[in-house]
N, CA and C atoms of all chains as a GROMACS GRO file, in nm:
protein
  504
    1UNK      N    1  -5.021  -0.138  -2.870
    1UNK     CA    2  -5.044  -0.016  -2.797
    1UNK      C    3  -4.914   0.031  -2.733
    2UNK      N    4  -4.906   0.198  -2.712
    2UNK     CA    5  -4.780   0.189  -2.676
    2UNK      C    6  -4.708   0.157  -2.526
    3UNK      N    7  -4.659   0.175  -2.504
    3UNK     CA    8  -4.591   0.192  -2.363
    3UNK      C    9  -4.596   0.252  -2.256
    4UNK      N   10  -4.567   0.391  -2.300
    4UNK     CA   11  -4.636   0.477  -2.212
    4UNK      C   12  -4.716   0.446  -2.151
    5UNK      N   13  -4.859   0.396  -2.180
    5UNK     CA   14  -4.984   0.417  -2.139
    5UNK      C   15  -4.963   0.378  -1.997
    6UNK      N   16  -5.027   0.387  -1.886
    6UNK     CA   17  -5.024   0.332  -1.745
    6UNK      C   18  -5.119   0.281  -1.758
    7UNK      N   19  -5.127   0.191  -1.755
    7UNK     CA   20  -5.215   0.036  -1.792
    7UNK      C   21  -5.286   0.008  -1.615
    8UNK      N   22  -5.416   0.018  -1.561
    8UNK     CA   23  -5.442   0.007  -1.460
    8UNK      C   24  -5.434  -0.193  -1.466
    9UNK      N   25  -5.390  -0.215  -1.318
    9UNK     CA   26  -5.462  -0.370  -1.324
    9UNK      C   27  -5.554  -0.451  -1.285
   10UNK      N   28  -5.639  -0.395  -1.182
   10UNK     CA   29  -5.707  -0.440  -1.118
   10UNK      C   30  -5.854  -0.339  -1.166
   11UNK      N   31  -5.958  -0.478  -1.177
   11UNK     CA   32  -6.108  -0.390  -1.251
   11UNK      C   33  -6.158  -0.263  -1.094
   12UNK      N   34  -6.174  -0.316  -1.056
   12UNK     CA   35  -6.207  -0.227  -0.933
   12UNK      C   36  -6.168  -0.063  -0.924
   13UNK      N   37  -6.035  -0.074  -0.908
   13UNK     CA   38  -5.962   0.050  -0.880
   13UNK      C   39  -5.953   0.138  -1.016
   14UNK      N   40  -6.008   0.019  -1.144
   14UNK     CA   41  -5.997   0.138  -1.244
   14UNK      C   42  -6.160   0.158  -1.232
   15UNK      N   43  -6.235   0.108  -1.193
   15UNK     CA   44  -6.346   0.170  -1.215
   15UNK      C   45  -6.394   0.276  -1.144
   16UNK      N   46  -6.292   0.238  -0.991
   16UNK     CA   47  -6.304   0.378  -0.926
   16UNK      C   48  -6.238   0.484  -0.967
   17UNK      N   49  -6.144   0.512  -1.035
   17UNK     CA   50  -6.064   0.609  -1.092
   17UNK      C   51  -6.168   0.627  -1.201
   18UNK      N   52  -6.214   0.564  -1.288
   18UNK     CA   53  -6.384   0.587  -1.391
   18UNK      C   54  -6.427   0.725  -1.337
   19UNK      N   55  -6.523   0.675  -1.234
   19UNK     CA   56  -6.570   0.722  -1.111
   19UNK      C   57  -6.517   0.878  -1.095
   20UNK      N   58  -6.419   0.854  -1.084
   20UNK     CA   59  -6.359   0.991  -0.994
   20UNK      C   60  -6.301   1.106  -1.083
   21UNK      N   61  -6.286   1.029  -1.202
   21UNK     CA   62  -6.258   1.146  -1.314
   21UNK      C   63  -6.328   1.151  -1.430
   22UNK      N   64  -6.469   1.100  -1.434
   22UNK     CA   65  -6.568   1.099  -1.486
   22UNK      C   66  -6.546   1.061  -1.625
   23UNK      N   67  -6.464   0.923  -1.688
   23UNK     CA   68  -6.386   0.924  -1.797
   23UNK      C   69  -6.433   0.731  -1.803
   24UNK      N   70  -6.445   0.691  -1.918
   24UNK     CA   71  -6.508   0.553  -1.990
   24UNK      C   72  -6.326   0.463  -1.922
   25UNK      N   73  -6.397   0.377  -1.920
   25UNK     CA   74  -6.283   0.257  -1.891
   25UNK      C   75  -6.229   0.176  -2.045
   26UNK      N   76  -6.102   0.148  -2.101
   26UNK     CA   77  -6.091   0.067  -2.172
   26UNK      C   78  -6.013  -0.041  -2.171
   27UNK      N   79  -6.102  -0.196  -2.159
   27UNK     CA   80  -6.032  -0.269  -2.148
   27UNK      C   81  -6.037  -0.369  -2.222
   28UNK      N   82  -5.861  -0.398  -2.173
   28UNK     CA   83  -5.796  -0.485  -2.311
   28UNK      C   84  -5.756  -0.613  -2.222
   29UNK      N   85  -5.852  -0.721  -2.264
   29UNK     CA   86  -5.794  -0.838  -2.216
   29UNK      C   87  -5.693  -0.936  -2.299
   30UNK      N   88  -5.564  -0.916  -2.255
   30UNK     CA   89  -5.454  -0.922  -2.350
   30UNK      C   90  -5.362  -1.073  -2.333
   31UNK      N   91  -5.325  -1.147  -2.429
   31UNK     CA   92  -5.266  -1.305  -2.391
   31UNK      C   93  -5.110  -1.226  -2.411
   32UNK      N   94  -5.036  -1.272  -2.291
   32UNK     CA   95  -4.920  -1.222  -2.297
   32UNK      C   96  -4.784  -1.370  -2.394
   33UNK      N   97  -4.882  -1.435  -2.434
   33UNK     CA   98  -4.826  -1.551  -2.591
   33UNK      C   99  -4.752  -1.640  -2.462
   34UNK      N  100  -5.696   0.824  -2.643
   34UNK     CA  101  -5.628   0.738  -2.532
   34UNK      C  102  -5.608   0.823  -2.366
   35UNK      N  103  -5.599   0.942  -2.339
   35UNK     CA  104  -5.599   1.053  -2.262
   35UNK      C  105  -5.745   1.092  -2.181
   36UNK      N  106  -5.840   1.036  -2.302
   36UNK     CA  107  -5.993   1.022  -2.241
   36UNK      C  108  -6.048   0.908  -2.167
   37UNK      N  109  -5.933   0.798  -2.193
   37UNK     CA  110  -5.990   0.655  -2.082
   37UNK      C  111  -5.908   0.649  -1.993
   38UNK      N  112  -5.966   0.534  -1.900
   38UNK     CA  113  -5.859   0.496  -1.824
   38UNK      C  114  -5.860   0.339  -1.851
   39UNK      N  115  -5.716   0.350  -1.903
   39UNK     CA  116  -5.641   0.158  -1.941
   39UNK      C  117  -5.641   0.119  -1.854
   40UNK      N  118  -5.691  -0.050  -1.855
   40UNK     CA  119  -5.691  -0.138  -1.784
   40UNK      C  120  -5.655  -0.258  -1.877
   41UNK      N  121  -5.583  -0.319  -1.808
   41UNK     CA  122  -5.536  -0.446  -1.873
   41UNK      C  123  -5.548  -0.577  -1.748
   42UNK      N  124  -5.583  -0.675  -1.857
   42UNK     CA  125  -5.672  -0.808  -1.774
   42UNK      C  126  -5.637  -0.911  -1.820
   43UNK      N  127  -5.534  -1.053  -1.765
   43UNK     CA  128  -5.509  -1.134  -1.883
   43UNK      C  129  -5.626  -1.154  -1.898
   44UNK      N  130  -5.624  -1.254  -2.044
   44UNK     CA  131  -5.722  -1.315  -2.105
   44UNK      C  132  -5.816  -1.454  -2.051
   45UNK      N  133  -5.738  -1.493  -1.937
   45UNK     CA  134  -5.779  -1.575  -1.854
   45UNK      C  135  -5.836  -1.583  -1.727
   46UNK      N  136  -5.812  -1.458  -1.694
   46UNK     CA  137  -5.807  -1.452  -1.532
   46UNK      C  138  -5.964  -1.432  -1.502
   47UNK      N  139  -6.008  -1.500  -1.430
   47UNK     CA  140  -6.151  -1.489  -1.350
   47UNK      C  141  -6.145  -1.416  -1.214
   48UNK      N  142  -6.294  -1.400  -1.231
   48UNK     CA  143  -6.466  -1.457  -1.336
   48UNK      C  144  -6.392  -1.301  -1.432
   49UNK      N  145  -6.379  -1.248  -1.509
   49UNK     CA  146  -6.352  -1.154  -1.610
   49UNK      C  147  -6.355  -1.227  -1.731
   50UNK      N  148  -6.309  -1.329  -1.743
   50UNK     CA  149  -6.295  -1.377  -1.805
   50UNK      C  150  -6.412  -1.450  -1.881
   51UNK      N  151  -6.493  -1.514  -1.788
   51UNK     CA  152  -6.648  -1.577  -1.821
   51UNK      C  153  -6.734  -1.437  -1.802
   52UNK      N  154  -6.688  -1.407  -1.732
   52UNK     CA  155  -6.806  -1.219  -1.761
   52UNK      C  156  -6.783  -1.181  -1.866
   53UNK      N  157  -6.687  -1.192  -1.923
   53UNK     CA  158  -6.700  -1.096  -2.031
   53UNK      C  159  -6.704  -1.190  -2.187
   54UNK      N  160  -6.694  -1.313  -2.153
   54UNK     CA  161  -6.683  -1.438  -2.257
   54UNK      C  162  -6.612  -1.386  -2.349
   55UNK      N  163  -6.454  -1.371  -2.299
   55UNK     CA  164  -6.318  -1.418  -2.380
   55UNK      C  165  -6.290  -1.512  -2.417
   56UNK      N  166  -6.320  -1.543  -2.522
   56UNK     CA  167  -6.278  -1.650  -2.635
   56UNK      C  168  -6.144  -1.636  -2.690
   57UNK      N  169  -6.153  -1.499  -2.726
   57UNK     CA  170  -6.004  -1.445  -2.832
   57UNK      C  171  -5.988  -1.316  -2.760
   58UNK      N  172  -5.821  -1.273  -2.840
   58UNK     CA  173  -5.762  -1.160  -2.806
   58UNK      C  174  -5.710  -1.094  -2.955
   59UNK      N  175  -5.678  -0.984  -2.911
   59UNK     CA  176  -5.720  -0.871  -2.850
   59UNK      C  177  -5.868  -0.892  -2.835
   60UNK      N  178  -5.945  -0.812  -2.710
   60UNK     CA  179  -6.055  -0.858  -2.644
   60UNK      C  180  -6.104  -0.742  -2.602
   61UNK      N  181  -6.130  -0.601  -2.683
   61UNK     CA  182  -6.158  -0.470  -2.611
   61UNK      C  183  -6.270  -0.436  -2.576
   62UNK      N  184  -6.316  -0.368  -2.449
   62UNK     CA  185  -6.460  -0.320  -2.388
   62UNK      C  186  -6.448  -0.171  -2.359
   63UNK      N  187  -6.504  -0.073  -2.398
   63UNK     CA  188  -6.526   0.050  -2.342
   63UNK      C  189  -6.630   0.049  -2.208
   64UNK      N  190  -6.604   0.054  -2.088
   64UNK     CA  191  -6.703   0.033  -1.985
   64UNK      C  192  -6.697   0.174  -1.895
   65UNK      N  193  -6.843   0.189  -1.832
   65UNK     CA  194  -6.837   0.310  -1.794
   65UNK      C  195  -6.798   0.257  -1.632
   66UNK      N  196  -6.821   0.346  -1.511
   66UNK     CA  197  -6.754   0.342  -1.433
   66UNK      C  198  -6.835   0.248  -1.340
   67UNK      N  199  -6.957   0.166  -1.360
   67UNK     CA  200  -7.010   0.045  -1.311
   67UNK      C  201  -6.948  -0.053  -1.310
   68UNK      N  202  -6.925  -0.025  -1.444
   68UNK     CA  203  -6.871  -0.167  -1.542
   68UNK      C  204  -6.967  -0.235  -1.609
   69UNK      N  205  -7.065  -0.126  -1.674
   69UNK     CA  206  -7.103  -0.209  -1.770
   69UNK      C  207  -7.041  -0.154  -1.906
   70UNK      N  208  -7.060  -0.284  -1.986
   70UNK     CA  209  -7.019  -0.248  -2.135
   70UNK      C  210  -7.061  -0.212  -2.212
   71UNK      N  211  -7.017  -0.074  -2.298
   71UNK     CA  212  -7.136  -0.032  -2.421
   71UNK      C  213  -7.074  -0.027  -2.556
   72UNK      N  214  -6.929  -0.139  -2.528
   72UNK     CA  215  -6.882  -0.114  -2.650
   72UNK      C  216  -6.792  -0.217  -2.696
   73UNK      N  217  -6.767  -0.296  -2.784
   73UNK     CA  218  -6.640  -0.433  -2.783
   73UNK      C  219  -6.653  -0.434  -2.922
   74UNK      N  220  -6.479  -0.503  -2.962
   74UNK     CA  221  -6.452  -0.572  -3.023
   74UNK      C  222  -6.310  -0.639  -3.015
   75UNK      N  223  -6.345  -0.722  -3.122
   75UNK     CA  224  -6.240  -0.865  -3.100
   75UNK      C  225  -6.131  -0.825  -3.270
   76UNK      N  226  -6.015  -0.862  -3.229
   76UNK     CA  227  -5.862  -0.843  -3.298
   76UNK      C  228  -5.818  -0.730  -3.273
   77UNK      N  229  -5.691  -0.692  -3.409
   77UNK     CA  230  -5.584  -0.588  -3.371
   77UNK      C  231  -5.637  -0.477  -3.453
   78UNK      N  232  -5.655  -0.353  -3.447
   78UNK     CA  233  -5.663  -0.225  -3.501
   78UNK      C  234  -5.567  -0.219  -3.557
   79UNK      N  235  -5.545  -0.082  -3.651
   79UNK     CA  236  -5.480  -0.022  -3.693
   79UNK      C  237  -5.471   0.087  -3.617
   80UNK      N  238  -5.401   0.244  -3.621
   80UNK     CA  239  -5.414   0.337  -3.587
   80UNK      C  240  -5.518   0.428  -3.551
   81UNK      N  241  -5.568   0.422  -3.676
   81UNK     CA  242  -5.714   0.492  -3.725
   81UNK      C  243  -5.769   0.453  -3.684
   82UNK      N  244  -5.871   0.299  -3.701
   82UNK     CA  245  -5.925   0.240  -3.671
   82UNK      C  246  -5.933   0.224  -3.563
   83UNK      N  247  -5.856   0.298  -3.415
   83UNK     CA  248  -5.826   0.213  -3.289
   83UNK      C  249  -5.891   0.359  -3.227
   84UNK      N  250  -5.897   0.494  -3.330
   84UNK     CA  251  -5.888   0.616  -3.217
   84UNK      C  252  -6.045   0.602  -3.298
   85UNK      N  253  -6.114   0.560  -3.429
   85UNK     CA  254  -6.232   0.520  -3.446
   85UNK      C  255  -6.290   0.467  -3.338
   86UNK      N  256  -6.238   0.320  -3.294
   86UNK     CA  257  -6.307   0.239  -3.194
   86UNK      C  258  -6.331   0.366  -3.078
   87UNK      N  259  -6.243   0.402  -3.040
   87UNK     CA  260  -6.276   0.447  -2.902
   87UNK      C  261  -6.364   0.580  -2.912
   88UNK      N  262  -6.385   0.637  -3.007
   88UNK     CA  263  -6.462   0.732  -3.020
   88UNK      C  264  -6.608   0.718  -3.004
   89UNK      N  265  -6.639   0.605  -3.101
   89UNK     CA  266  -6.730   0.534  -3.082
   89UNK      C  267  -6.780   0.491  -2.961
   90UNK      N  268  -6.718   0.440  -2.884
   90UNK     CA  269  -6.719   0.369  -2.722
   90UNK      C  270  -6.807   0.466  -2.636
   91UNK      N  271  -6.708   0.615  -2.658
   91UNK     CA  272  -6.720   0.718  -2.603
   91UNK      C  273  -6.866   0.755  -2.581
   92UNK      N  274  -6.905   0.770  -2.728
   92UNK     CA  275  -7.063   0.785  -2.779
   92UNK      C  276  -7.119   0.708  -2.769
   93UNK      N  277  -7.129   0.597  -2.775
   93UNK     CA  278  -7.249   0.473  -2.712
   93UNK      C  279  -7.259   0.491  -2.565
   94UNK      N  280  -7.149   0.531  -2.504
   94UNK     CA  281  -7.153   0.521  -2.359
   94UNK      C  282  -7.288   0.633  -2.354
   95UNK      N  283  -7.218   0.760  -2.369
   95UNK     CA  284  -7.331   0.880  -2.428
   95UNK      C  285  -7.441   0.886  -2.470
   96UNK      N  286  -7.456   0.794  -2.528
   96UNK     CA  287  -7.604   0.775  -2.576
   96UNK      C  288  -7.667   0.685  -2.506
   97UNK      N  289  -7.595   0.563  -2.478
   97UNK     CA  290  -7.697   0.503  -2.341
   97UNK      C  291  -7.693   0.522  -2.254
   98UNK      N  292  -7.670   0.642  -2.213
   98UNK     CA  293  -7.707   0.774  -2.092
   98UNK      C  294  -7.773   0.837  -2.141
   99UNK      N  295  -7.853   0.922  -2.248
   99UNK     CA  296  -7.912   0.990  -2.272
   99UNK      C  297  -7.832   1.139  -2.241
  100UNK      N  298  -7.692   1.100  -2.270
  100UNK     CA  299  -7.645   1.272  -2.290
  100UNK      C  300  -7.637   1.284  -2.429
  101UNK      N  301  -7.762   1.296  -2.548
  101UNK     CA  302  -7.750   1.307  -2.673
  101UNK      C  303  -7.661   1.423  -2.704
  102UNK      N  304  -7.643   1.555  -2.633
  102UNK     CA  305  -7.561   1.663  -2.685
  102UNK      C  306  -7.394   1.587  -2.681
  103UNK      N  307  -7.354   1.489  -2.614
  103UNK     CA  308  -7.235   1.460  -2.563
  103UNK      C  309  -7.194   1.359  -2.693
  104UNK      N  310  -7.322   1.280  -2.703
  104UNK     CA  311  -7.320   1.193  -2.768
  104UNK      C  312  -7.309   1.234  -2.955
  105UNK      N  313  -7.384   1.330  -2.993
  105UNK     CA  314  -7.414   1.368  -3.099
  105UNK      C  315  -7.269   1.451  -3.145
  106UNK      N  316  -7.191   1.501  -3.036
  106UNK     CA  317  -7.066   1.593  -3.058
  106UNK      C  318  -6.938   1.475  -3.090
  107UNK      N  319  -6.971   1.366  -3.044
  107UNK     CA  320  -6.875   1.279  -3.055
  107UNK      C  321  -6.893   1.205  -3.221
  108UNK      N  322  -7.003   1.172  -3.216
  108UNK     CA  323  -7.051   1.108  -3.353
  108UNK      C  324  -6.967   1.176  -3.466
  109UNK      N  325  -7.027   1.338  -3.425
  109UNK     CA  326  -6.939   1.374  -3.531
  109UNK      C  327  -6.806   1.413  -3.550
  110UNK      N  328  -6.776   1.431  -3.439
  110UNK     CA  329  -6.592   1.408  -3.410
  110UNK      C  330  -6.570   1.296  -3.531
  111UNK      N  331  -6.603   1.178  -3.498
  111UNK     CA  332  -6.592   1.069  -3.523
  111UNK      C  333  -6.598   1.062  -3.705
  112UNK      N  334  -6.708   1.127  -3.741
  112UNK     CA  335  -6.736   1.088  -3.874
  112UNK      C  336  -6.638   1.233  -3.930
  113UNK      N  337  -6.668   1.326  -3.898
  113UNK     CA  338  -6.510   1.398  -3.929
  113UNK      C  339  -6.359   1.353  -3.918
  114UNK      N  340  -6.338   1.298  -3.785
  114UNK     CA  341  -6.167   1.256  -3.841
  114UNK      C  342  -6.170   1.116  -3.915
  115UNK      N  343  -6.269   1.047  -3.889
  115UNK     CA  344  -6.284   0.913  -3.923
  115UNK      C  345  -6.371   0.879  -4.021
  116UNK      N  346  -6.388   0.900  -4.130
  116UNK     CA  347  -6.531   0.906  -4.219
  116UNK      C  348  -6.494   0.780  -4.284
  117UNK      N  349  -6.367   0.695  -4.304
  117UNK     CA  350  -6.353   0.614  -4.423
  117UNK      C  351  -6.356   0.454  -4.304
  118UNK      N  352  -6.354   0.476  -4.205
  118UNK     CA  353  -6.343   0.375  -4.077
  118UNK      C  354  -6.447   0.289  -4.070
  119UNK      N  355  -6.392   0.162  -4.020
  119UNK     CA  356  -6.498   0.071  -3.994
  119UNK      C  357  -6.643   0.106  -3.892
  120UNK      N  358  -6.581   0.170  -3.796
  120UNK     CA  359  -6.672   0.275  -3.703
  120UNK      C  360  -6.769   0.324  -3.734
  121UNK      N  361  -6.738   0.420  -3.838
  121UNK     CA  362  -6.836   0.525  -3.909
  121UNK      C  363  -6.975   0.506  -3.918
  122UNK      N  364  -6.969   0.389  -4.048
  122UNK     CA  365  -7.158   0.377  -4.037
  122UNK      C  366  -7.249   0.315  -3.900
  123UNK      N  367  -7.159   0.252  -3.842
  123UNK     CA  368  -7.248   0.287  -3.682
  123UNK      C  369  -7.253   0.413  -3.644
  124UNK      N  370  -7.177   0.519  -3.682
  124UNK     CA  371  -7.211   0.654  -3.601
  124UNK      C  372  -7.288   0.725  -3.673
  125UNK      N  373  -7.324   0.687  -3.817
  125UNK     CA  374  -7.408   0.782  -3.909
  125UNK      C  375  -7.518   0.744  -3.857
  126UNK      N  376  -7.582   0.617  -3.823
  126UNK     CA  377  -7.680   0.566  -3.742
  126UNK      C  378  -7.708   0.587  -3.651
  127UNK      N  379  -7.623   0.565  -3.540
  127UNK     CA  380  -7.673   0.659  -3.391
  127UNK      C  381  -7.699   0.741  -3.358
  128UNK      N  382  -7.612   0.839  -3.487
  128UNK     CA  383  -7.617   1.022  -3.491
  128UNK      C  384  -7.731   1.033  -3.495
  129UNK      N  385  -7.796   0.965  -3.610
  129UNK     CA  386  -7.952   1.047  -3.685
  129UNK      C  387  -8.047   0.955  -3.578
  130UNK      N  388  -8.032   0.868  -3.482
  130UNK     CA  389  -8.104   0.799  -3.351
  130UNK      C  390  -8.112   0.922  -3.274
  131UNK      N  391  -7.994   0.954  -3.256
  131UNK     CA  392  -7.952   1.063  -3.148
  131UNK      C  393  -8.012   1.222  -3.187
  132UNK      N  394  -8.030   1.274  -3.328
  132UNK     CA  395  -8.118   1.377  -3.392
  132UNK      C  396  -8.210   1.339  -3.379
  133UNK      N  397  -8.323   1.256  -3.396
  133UNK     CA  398  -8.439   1.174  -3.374
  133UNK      C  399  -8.499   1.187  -3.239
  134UNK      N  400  -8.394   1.146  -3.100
  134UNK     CA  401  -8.435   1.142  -2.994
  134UNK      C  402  -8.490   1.304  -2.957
  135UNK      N  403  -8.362   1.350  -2.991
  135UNK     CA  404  -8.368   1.541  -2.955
  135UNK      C  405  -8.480   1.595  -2.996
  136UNK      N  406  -8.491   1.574  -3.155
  136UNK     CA  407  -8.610   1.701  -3.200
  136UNK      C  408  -8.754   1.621  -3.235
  137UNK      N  409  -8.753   1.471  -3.213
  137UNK     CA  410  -8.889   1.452  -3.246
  137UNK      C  411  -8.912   1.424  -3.391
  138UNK      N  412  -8.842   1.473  -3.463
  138UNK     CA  413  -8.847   1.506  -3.610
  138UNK      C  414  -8.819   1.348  -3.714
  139UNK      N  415  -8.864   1.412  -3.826
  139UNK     CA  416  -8.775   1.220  -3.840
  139UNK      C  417  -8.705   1.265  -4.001
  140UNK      N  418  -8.659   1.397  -3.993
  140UNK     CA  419  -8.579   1.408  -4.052
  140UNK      C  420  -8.380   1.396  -4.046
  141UNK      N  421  -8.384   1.375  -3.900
  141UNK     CA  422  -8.209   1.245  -3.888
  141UNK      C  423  -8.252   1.154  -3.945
  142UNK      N  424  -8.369   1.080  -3.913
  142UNK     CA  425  -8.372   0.923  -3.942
  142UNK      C  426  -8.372   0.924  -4.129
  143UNK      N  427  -8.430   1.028  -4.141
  143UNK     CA  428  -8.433   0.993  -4.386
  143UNK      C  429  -8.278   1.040  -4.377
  144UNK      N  430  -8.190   1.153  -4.294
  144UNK     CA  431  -8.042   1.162  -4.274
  144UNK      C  432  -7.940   0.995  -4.288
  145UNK      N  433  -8.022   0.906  -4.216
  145UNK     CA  434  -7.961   0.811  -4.169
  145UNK      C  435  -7.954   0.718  -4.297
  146UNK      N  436  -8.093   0.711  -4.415
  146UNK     CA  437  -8.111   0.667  -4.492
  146UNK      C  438  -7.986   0.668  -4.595
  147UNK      N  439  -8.040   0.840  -4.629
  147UNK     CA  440  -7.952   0.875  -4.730
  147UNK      C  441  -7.787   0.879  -4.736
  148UNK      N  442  -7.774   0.920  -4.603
  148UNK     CA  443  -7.593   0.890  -4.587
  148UNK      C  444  -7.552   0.741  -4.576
  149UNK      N  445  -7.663   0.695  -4.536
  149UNK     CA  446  -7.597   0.517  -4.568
  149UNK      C  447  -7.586   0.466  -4.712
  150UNK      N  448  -7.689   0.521  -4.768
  150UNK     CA  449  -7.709   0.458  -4.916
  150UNK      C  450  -7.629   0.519  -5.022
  151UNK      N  451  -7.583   0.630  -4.990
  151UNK     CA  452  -7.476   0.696  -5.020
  151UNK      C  453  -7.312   0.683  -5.050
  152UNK      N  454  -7.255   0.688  -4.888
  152UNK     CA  455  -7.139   0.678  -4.824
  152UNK      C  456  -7.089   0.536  -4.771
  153UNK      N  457  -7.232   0.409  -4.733
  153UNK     CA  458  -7.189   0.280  -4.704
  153UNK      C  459  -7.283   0.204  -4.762
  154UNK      N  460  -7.277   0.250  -4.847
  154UNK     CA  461  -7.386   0.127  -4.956
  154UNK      C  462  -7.417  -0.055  -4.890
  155UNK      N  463  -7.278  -0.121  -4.892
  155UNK     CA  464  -7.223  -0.210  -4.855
  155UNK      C  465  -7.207  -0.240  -4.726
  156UNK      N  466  -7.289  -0.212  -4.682
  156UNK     CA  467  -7.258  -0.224  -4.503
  156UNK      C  468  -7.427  -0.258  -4.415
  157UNK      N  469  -7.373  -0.333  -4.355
  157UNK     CA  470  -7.505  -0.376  -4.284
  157UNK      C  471  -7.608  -0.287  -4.232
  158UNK      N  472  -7.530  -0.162  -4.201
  158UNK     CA  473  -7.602  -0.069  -4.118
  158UNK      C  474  -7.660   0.033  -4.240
  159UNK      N  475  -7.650   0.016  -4.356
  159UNK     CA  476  -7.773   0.051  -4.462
  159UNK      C  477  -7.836   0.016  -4.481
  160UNK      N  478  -7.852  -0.155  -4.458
  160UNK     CA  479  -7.953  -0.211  -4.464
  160UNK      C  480  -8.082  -0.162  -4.314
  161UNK      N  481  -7.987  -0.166  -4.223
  161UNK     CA  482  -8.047  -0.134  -4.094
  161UNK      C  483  -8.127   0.015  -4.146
  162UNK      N  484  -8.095   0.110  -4.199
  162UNK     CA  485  -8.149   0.240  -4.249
  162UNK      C  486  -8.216   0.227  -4.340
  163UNK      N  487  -8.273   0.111  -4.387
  163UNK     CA  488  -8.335   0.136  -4.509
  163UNK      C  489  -8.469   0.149  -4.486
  164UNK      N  490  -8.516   0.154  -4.389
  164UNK     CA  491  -8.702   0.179  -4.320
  164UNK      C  492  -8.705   0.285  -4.314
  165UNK      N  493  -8.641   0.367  -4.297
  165UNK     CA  494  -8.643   0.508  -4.322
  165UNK      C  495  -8.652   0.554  -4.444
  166UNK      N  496  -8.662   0.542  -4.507
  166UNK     CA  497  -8.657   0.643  -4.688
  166UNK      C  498  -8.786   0.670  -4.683
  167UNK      N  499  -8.872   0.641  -4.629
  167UNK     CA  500  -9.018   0.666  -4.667
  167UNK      C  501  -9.085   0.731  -4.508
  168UNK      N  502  -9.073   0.832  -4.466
  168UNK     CA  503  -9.068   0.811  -4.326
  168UNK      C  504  -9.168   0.993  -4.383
   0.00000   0.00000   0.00000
């Protein structure tokens, strides 16, 4: 995925941002190797 | 990608981790703003395949809300840019669920038949359509 993206980190605060801009959450639980 | 909001979670970190029973990675969930999940899968996409997944996500979310107009517009987003995608014959299925719910009719559901037996011969979710041909 690219870079850009602003990757939220914490489940909470993205679900409130969900919430607040009425938009699906996608998450990537990712092994950093 | 402009329609979600990214979140990234190692693969370890709890309880996320036993909530969501990460085994493997890549480890993706479309979740609405509860946090529940209406959508996963496990490895790496391709391109296509990745703006498939999330389209999909989009529309399950949609449909297990009962916004079928939201849901039914996405489906076919979906089977328009994405028709050759792993995605797809889940959305030819939900679509004609989602025509079904709306008009009562059970002409999505012989829809659901025929475009499976058609377009994904080979795919589980024709088999799933095959109670329909006689409807």
């Amino acid at each position: 995925m690219s870079e850009e993206i602003n990757w939220q980190t914490k489940l909470d605060e993205a679900l409130a941002k969900a919430e607040q801009k009425d938009r699906p959450v996608l998450l990537d639980f990712f092994n950093p190797g | 990608m402009e329609n979600f909001i990214p979140l990234r979670i190692g693969h370890d970190q709890e309880p996320y981790a036993a909530q969501f029973l990460v085994k493997w990675t890549p480890k993706l969930y479309v979740l609405d703003y509860k946090g529940t999940a209406h959508h996963d899968a496990m490895g790496f996409f391709p391109p296509d395949e990745f703006v498939a997944f999330l389209l999909l996500g989009q529309a399950k979310l949609a449909f297990h809300n009962d916004h079928l107009d939201e849901a039914q517009n996405l489906f076919d987003k979906l089977l328009q840019e994405a028709p050759a995608s792993g995605s797809a014959p889940e959305a030819v299925y939900l679509q004609g669920v989602s025509g079904f719910k709306r008009s009562h009719e059970a002409e999505p559901l012989k829809e659901v038949y025929r475009r499976l037996k058609l377009e994904y011969p080979q795919t589980s979710w024709a088999q799933r359509g095959f109670p329909y041909w006689n409807l």
